[in-house]
Structures are given as C-alpha cells and as structure tokens.
Backbone bond lengths (Angstrom), bond angles and torsions (degrees), N, CA, C in turn:
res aa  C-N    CA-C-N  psi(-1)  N-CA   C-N-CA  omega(-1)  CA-C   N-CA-C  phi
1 X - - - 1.442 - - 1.526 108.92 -
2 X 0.976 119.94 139.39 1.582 137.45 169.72 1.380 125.60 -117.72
3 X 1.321 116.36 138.97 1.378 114.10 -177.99 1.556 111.26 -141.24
4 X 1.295 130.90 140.32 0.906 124.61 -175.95 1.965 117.93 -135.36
5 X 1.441 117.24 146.99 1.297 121.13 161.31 1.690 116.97 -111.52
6 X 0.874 101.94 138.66 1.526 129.22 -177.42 1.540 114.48 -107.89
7 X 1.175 141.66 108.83 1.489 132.60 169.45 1.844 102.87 -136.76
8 X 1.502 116.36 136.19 1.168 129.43 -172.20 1.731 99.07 -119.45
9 X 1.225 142.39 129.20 1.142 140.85 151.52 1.537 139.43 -34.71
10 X 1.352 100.21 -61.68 1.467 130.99 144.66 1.890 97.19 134.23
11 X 1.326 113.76 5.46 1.487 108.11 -172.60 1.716 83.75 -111.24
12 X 1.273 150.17 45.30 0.989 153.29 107.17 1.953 107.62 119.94
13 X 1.820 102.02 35.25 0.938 110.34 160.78 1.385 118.04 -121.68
14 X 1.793 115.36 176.96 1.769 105.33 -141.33 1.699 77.24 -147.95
15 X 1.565 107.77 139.91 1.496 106.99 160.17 1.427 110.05 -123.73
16 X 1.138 139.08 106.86 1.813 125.89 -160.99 1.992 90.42 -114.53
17 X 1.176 119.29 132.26 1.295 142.38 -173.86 1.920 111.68 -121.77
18 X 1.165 112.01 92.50 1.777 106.11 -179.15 1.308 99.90 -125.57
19 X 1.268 104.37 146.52 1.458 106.03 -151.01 2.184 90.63 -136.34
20 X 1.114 118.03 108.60 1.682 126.26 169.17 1.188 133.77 -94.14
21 X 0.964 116.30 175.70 1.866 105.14 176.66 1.415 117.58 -92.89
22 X 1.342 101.97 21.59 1.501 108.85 153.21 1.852 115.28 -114.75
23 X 0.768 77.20 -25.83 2.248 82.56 -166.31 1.429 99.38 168.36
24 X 1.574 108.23 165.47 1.266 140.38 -156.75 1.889 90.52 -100.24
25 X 1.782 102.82 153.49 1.910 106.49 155.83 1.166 81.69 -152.42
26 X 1.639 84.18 140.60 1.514 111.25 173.39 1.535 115.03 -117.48
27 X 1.405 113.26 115.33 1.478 121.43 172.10 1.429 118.11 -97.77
28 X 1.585 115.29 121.53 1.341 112.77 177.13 1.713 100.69 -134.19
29 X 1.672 86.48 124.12 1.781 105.64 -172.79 1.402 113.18 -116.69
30 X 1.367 116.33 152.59 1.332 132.58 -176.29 1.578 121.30 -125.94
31 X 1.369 113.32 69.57 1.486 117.15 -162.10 1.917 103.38 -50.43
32 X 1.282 111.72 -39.47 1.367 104.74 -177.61 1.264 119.49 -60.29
33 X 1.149 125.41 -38.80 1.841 133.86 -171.92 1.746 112.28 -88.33
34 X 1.950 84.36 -40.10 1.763 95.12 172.87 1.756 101.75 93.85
35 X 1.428 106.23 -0.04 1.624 106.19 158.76 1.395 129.58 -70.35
36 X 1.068 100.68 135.97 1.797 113.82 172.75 1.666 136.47 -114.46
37 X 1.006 140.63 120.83 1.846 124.62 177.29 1.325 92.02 -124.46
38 X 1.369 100.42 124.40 1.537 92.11 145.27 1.743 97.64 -153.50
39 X 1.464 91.88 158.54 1.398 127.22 -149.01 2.001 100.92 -138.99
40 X 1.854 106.75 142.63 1.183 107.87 160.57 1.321 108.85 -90.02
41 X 1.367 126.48 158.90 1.673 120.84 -178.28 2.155 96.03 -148.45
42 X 1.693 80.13 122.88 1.732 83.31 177.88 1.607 143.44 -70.55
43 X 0.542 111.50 97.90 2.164 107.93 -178.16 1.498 95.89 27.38
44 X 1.067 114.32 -71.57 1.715 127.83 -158.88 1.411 110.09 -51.17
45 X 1.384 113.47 -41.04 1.659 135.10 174.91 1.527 99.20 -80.82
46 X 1.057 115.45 -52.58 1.953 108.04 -169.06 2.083 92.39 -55.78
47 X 1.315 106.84 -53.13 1.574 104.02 174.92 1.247 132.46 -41.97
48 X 1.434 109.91 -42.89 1.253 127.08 160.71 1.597 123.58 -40.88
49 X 1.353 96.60 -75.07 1.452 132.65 167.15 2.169 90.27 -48.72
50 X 0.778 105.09 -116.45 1.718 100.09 170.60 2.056 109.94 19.35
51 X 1.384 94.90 -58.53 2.128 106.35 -158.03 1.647 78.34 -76.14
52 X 1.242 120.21 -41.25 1.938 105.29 -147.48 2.103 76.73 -77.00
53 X 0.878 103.46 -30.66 1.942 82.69 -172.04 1.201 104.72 -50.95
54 X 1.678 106.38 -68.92 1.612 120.49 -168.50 1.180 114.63 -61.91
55 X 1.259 130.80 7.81 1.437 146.99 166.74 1.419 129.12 -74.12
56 X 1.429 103.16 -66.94 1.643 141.29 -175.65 1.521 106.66 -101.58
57 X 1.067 143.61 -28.39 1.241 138.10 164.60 1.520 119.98 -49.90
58 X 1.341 153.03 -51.41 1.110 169.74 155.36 1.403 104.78 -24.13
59 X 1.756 101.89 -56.29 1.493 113.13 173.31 1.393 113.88 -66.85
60 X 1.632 146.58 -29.13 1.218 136.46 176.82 1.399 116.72 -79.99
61 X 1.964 84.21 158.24 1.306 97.88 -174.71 1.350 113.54 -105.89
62 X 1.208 128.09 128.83 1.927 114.91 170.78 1.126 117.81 -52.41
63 X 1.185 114.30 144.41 1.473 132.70 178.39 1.865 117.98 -66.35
C-alpha cells in the first residue's frame, strides 16, 4: 500500500510526501529556480519527523 501527500505553496514550490511499506521519499521542487531534493527517509525518521509536527504545530501561528 502507498500513500501519498502533495502540498504546493502556490509561488511555484512543491512538497510531495509518499510513504510504502518499505520507507517514505520526499520530493521538494522549485519550478521557479528549477531546484530539486529528493531524499529516501526511514520509518524511524518519518516518526520522528511525525512527533516534531504533533508537537510544534499547536504552538504555530499562520502567516
């Protein structure tokens, strides 16, 4: 099974999040500059990554 998140800014950057039953890749693109990273990231790190959201989120403010 696969699952994926998608979020675009709208000033022409991209965060794409897919997540497998092996590990997570994270693609983050920059149509304006034409930069790209992407990276595999392991369960243990997506968890990680996962606690600091549900952590610090509550505490932010929108822009």
């Amino acid at each position: 099974m696969q699952k994926s998140f998608n979020y675009q800014d709208g000033f022409g950057e991209e965060l794409s999040l897919t997540i497998n039953s092996s590990s997570g890749f994270l693609l983050a693109t920059d149509d304006v500059s034409g930069d790209s990273v992407a990276m595999s990231i392991s369960f243990s790190k997506l968890r990680r990554l996962a606690k600091l959201i549900d952590d610090e989120v509550p505490h932010a403010k929108d822009d």
